[in-house]
C-alpha positions as CSV (number, residue, x, y, z in Angstrom):
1,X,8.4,7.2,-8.9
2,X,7.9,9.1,-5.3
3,X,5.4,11.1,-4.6
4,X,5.6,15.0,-4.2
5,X,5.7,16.1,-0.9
6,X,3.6,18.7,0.9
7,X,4.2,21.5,2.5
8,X,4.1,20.8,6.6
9,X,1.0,21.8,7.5
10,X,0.6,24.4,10.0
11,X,-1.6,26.0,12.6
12,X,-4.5,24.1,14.5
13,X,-5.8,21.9,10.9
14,X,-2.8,19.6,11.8
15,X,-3.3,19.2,15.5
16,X,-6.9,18.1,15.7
17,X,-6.3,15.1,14.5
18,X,-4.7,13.5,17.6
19,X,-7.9,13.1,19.4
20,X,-9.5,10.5,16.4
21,X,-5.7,9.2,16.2
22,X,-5.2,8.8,19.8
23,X,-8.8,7.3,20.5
24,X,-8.2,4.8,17.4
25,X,-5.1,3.1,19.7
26,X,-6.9,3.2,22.6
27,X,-9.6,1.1,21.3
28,X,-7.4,-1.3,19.6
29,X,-5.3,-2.0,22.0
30,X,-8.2,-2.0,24.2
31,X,-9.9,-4.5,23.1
32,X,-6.9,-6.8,22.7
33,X,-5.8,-6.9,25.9
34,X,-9.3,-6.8,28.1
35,X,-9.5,-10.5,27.0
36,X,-6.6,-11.5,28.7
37,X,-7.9,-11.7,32.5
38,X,-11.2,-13.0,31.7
39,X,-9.9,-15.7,29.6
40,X,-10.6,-18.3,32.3
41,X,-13.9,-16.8,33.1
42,X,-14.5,-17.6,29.2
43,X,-13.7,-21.2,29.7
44,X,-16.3,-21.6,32.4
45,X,-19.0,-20.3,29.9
46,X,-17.9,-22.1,27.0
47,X,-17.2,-25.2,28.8
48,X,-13.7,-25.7,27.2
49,X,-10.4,-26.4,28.3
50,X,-8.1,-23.5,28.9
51,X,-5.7,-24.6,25.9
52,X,-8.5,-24.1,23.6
53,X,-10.0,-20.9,25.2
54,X,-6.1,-19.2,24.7
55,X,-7.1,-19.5,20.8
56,X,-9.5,-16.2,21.8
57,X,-6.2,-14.2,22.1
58,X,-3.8,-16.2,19.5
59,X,-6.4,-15.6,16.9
60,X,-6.1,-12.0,17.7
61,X,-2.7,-11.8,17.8
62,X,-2.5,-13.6,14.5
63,X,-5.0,-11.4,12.9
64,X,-3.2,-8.7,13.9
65,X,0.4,-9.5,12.8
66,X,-0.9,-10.2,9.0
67,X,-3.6,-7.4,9.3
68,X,-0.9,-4.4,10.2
69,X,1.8,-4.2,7.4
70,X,-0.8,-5.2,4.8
71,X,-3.3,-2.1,5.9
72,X,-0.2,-0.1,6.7
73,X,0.4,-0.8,2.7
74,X,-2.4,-0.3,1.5
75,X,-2.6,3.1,3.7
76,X,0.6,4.2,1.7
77,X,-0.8,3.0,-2.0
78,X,-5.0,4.6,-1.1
79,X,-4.8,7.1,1.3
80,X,-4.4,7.4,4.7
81,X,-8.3,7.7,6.6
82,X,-10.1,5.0,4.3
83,X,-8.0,2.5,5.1
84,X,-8.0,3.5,9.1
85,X,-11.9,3.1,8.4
86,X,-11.5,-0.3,7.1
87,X,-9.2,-1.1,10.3
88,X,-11.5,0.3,12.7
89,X,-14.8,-0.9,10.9
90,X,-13.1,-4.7,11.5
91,X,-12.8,-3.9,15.3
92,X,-16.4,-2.6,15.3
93,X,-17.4,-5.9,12.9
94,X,-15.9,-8.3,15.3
95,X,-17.1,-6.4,18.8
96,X,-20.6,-6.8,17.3
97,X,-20.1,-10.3,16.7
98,X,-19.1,-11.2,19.7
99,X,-22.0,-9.3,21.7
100,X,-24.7,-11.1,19.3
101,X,-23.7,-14.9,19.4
102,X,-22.9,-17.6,21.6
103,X,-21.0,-20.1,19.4
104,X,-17.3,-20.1,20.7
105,X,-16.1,-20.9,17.2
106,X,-18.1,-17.6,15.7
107,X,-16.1,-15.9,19.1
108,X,-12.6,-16.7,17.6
109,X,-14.0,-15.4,14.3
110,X,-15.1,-11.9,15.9
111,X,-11.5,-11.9,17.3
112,X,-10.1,-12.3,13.8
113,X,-12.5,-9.4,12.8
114,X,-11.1,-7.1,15.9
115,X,-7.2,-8.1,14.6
116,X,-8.1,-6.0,11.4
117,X,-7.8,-2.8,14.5
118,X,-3.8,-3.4,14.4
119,X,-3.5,-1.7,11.3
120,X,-4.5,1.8,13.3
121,X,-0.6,1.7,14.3
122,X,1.3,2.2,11.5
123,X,-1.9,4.2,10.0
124,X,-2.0,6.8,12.7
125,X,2.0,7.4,12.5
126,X,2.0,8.0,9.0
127,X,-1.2,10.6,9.5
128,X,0.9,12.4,11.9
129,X,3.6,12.1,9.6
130,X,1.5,13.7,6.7
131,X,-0.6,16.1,8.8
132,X,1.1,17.5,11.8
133,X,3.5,20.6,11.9
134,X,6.9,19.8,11.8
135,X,8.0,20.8,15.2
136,X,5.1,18.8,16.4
137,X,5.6,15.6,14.7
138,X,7.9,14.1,17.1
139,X,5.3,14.3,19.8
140,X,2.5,13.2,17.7
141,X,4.5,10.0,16.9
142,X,6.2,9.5,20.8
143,X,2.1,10.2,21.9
144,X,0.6,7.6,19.6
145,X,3.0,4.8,20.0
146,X,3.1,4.9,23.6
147,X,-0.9,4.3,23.7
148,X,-0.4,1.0,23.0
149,X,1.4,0.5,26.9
150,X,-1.4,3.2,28.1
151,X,-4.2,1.2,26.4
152,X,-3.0,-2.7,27.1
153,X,-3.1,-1.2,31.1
154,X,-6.5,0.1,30.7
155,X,-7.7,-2.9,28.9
156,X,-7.3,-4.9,31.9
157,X,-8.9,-2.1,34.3
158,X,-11.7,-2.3,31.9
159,X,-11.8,-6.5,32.1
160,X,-12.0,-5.8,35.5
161,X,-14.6,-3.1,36.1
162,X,-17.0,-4.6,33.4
163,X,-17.3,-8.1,34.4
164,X,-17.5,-7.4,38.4
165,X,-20.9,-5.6,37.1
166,X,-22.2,-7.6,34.4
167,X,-21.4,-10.5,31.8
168,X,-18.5,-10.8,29.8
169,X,-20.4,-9.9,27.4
170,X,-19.9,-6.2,28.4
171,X,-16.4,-6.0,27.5
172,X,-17.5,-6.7,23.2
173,X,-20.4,-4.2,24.2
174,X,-17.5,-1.5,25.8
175,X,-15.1,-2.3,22.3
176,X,-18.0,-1.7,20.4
177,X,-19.1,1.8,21.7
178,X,-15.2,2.9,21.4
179,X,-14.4,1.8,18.0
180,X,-17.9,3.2,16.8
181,X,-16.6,6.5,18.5
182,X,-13.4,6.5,17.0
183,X,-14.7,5.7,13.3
184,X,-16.7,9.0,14.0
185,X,-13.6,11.1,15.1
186,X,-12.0,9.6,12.1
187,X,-14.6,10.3,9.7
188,X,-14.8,14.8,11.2
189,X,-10.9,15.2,11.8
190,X,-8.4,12.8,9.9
191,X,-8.9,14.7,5.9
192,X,-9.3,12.7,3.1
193,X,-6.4,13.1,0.6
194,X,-4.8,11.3,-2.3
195,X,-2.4,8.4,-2.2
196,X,1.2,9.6,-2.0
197,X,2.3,6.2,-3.9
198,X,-0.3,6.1,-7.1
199,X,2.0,4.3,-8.8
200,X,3.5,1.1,-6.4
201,X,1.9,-2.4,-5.6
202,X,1.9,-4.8,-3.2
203,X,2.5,-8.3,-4.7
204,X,-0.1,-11.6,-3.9
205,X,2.7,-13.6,-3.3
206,X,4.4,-11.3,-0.4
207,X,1.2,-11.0,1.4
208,X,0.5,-15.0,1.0
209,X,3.9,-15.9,2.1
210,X,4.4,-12.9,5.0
211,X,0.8,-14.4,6.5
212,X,2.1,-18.0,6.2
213,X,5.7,-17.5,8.1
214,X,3.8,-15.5,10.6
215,X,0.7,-17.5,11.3
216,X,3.2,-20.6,11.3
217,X,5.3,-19.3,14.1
218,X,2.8,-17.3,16.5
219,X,1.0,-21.2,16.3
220,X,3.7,-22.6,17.0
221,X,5.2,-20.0,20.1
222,X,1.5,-19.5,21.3
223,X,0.6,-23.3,21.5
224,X,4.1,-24.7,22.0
225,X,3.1,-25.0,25.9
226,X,-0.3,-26.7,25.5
227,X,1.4,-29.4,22.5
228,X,5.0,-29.3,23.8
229,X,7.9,-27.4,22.7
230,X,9.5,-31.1,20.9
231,X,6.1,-32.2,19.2
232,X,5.9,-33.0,15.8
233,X,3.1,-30.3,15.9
234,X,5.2,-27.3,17.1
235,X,8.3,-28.1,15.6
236,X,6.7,-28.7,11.9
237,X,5.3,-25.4,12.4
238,X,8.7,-23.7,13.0
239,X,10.4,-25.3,10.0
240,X,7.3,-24.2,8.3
241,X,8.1,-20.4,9.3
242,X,11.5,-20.6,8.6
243,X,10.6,-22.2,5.1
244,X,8.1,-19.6,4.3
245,X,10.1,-16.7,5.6
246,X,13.1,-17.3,3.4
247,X,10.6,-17.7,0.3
248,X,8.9,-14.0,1.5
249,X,12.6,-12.5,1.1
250,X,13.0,-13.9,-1.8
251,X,9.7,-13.1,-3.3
252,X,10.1,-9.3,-2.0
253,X,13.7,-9.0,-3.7
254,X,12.2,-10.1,-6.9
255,X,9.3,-8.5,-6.6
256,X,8.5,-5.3,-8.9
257,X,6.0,-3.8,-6.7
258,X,7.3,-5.4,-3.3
259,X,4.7,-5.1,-0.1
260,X,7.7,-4.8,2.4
261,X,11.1,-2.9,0.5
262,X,14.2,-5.7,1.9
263,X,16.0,-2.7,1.3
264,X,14.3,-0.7,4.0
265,X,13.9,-3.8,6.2
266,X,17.4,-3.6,6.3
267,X,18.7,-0.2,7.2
268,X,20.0,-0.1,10.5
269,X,17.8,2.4,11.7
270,X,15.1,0.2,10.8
271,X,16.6,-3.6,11.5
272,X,17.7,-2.9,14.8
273,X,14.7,-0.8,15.8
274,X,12.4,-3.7,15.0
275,X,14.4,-5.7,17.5
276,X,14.6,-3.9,20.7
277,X,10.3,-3.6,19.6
278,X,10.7,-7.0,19.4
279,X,12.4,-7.5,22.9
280,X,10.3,-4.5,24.4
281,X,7.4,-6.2,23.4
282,X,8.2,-9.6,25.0
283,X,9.0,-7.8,27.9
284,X,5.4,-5.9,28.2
285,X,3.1,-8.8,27.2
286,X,5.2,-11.2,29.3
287,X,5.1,-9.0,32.0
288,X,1.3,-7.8,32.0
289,X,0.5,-12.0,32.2
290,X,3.1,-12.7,34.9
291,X,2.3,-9.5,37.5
292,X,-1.7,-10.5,36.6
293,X,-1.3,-13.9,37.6
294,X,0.8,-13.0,40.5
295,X,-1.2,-10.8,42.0
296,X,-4.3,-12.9,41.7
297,X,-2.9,-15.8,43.2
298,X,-4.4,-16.6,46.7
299,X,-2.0,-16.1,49.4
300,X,-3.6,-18.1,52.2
301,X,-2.3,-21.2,49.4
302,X,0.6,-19.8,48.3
303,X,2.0,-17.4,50.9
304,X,2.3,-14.6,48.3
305,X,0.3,-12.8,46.3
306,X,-2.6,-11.1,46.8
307,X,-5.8,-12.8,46.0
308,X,-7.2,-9.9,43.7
309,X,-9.9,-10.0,42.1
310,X,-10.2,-9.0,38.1
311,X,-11.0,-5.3,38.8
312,X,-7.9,-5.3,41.6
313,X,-5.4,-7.2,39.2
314,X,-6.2,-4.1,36.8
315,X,-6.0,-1.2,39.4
316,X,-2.9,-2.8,40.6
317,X,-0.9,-2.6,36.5
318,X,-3.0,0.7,36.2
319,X,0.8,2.7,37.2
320,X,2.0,0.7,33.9
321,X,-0.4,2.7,31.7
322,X,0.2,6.2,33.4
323,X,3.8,5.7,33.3
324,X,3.6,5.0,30.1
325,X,1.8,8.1,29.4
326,X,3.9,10.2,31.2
327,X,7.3,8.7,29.3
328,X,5.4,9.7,25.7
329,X,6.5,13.3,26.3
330,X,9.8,12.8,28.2
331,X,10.8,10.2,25.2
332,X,9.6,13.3,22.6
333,X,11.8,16.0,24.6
334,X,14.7,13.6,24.5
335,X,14.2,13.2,20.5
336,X,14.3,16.7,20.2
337,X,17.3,17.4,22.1
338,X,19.8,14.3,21.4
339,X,17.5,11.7,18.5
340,X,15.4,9.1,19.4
341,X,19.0,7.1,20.8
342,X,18.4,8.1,24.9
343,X,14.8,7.2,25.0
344,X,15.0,3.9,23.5
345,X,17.9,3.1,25.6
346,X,16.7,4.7,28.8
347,X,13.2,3.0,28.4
348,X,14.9,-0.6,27.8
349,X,16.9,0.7,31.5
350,X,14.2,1.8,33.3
351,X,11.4,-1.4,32.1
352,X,14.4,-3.6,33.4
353,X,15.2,-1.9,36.8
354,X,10.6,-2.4,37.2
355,X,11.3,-6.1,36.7
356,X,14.3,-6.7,38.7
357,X,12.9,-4.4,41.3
358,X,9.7,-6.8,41.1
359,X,11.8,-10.3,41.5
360,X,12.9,-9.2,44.7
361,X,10.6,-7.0,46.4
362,X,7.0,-8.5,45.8
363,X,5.6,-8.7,49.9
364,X,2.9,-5.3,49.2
365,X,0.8,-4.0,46.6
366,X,2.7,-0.7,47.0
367,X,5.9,-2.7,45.3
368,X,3.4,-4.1,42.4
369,X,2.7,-0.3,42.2
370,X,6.1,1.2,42.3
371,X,7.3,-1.6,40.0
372,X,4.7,-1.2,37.3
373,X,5.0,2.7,37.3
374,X,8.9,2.6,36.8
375,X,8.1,-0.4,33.9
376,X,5.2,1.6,31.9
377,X,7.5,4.9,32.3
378,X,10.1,2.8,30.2
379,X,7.6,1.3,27.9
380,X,6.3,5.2,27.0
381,X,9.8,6.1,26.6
382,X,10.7,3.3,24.1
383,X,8.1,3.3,22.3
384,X,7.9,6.9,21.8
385,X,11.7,6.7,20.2
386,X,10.8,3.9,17.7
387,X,8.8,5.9,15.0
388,X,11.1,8.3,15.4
389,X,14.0,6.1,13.9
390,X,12.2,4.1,11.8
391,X,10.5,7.7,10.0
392,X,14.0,9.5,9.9
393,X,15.1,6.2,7.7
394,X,12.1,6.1,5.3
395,X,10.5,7.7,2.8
396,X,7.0,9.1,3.2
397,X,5.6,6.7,0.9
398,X,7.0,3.5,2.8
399,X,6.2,5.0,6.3
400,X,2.6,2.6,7.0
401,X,4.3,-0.4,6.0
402,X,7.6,0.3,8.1
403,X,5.6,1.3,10.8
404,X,3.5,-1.6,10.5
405,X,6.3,-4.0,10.1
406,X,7.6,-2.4,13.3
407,X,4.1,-3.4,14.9
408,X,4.1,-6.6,13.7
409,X,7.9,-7.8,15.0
410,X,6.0,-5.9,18.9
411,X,3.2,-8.5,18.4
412,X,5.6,-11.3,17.1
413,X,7.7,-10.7,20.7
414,X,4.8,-10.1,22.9
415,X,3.7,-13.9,21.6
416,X,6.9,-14.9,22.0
417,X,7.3,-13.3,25.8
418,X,4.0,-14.5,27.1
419,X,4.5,-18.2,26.1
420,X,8.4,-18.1,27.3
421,X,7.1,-16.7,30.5
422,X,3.8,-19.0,30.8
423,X,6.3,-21.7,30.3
424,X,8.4,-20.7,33.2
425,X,5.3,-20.7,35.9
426,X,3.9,-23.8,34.9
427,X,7.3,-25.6,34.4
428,X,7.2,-24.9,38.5
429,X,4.9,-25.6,40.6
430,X,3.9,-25.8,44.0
431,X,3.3,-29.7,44.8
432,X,1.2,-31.2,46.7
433,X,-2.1,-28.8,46.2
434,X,-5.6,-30.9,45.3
435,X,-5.9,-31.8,41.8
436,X,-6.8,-29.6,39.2
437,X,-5.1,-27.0,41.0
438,X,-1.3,-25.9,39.9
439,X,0.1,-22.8,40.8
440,X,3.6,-21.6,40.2
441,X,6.4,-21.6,43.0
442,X,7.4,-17.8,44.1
443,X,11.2,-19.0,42.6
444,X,8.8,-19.6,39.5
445,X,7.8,-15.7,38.8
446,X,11.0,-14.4,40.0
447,X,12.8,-16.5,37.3
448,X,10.0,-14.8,34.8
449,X,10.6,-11.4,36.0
450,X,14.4,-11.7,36.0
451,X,14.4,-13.1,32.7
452,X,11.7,-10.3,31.6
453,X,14.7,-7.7,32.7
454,X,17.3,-9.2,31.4
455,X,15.5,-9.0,27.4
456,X,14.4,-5.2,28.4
457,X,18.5,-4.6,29.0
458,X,19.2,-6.3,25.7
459,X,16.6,-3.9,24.2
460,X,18.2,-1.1,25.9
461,X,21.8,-2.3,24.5
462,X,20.4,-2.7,20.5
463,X,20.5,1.4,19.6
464,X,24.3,1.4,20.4
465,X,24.2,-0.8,17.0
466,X,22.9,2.2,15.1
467,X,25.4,5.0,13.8
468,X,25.5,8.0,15.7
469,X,26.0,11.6,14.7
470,X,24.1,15.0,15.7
471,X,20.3,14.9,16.7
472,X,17.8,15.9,14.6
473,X,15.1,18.1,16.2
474,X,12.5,17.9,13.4
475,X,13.5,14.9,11.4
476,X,10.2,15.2,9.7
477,X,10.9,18.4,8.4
478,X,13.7,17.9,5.9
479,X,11.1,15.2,4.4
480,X,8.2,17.3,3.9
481,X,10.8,20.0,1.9
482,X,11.6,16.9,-0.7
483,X,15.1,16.4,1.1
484,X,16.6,13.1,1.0
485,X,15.8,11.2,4.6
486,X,17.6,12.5,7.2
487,X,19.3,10.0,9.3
488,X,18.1,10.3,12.9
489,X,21.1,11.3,14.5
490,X,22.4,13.2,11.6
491,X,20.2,15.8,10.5
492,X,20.9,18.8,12.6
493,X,24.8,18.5,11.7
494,X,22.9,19.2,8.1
495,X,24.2,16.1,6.6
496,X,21.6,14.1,5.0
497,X,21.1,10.2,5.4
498,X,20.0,7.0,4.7
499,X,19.6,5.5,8.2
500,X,22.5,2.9,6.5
């Protein structure tokens, strides 16, 4: 049984929840990525090897992947704003953790806490979905998927500006302050309304068996460096996922209430999507590791990079996050114009030509600029098309959990990029330097970059996989009217569509 749809809201009541939306990403995303550059500063304090301080961010990530489609699910089944409270009062859980101990192993456990945030992703498109007027929607969704590039740059600004003044410490103290901020926006702008789904479910079983293929792989990706890619450890764990996955489709297709619709999962518009998120996501976590390290490294050893510090690693991305910003808009234009096709495809383009710029011009911080301004402008663009496909192929009741499954396959490649990568520069190194010390060969981060490029031009090539037909301008509109589901390049032409 599906839901009744509401009118499309109009006026200002539908707009004014961007700001709590918009300041919900930032702190999840935030707070996920401002780890990252400290994390050897972390295993100073904790006096542990950096294999086991890297569990600060895999527990995260983890978290996050299970964390998203469930709480998108549960967003479609109870309402949108309770459950973003739940996600948010995790992060703020976790952050206040993390300021109040100093056990590493309660650490990893605020981390899990803060993974709960991920499920602000699929929540905050599906409020935009729901509240926004119709002409507006498309901009909502480009502007609140594209915070996660704006947000993963100003994480590591934030890394950097907090611990050159105080403890690392700081960093739990700054996640804290913005998610508490953000459950306040929440609670005096998103509106509390019914469940559109009062009737669905989401099965035990799917949930069990979607957190055990996807805890068994990120283990196995995120650790396959520090065990080896051909132990018995790493490769038990990827027969593991591939075990557990095939049981989750077959639980789902059986399933009466299933928590992710096979179905869905497999509309074009939606199956292809999730993969160029899947290779844009390599491509930006991969990327944000390599151009850190790079630019860190000290020259007088190396003859290249730059020897910055935390804060200058940061300021030096910090074109990655305002590009990213600026390509929210541009990618929401596009959608309006010709469907969510040219954005996707010109982000994929334009992160590529930052990377391959990158492997060959690397000698001044005005190409680590240049590069990462061209690289976030593609990210904003991508991501601000991928809603926008997926939404057009949904109905309004499965648009959390597609989103979030959409979030989840961005987290499962960003895993995937950043251990590929890692195992690129330390597969390389420079010999000769003193013991402990091992630092990739320049040939070493070219290879990363180039390989970085070449998965953003795969992403770029996936649309062409999806049927095209006329753009939709307002794809949410025909929705909100009780239409069937336009498809995204259909709907203008008038012809309604599946997305199959």
């Amino acid at each position: 049984m599906k839901p009744e749809s509401s009118p499309a809201p109009s006026g200002t009541g539908g707009r004014r929840v961007m700001p709590a939306l918009v300041l919900a990403m930032l702190a999840y995303t935030i707070v996920q990525t401002a780890v990252v550059p400290v994390l050897p500063l972390l295993a100073q304090e904790f006096h542990r090897p950096s294999s086991t301080v890297t569990w600060l961010m895999t527990a995260n990530l983890l978290s996050a992947a299970v964390f998203t489609p469930l709480l998108g699910r549960i967003g479609d089944l109870r309402g949108r704003r309770p459950v973003l409270l739940v996600s948010l009062g995790g992060l703020v859980a976790g952050s206040l953790l993390a300021v109040t101990t100093h056990s590493f192993a309660l650490l990893i456990v605020a981390r899990v806490l803060q993974g709960l945030a991920g499920g602000v992703l699929p929540l905050a498109i599906a409020v935009v979905r729901d509240e926004l007027p119709a002409d507006r929607v498309t901009g909502g969704m480009a502007l609140i998927s594209a915070t996660l590039g704006v947000g993963s740059g100003l994480g590591l600004v934030a890394a950097g500006v907090l611990t050159e003044h105080w403890s690392y410490q700081s960093i739990f103290w700054f996640g804290l302050a913005i998610g508490l901020l953000a459950m306040a926006l929440v609670l005096l702008l998103v509106p509390a309304k019914p469940a559109g789904d009062v009737t669905g479910g989401a099965d035990p079983l799917g949930v069990l068996t979607l957190a055990g293929w996807l805890v068994a792989l990120l283990v196995a990706v995120s650790q396959g460096n520090s065990w080896g890619w051909t132990s018995t450890r790493t490769l038990a764990l990827f027969a593991l996922a591939a075990v557990l996955l095939l049981a989750w489709v077959l639980v789902e297709n059986r399933a009466q209430h299933p928590l992710v619709d096979m179905r869905m999962m497999a509309k074009p518009a939606v199956a292809f999507t999730n993969l160029s998120g899947a290779l844009i996501g390599f491509g930006m976590y991969g990327t944000f590791m390599v151009v850190s390290n790079f630019v860190q490294t000290p020259e007088r050893i190396t003859h290249y990079g730059f020897g910055a510090t935390i804060l200058h690693a940061g300021i030096l991305v910090l074109p990655a996050a305002a590009g990213s910003l600026a390509g929210a808009p541009v990618g929401s234009w596009l959608i309006t114009r010709y469907g969510p096709r040219p954005p996707l495809v010109a982000g994929g383009l334009l992160a590529a030509a930052g990377l391959y710029y990158l492997a060959f011009e690397h000698g001044h911080e005005s190409d680590v600029y240049l590069a990462c301004a061209i690289f976030g402008t593609g990210l904003g663009l991508a991501f601000s098309a991928m809603p926008a496909y997926i939404n057009s192929a949904v109905e309004p009741d499965q648009s959390g959990i597609a989103n979030g499954m959409n979030a989840v396959l961005r987290t499962v490649g960003g895993a995937i990029g950043t251990s590929v990568l890692g195992a690129v520069l330390t597969g390389d190194t420079i010999p000769g330097l003193p013991a402990p010390l091992e630092l990739p060969t320049l040939d070493a981060y070219r290879h990363a970059w180039l390989i970085g490029a070449t998965v953003c031009l795969l992403a770029a090539a996936v649309p062409f996989a999806i049927r095209r037909g006329a753009p939709d301008a307002t794809p949410a509109a025909a929705t909100r009217q009780g239409d069937p589901t336009p498809d995204p390049d259909q709907a203008r032409a008038g012809t309604p569509g599946s997305g199959s």
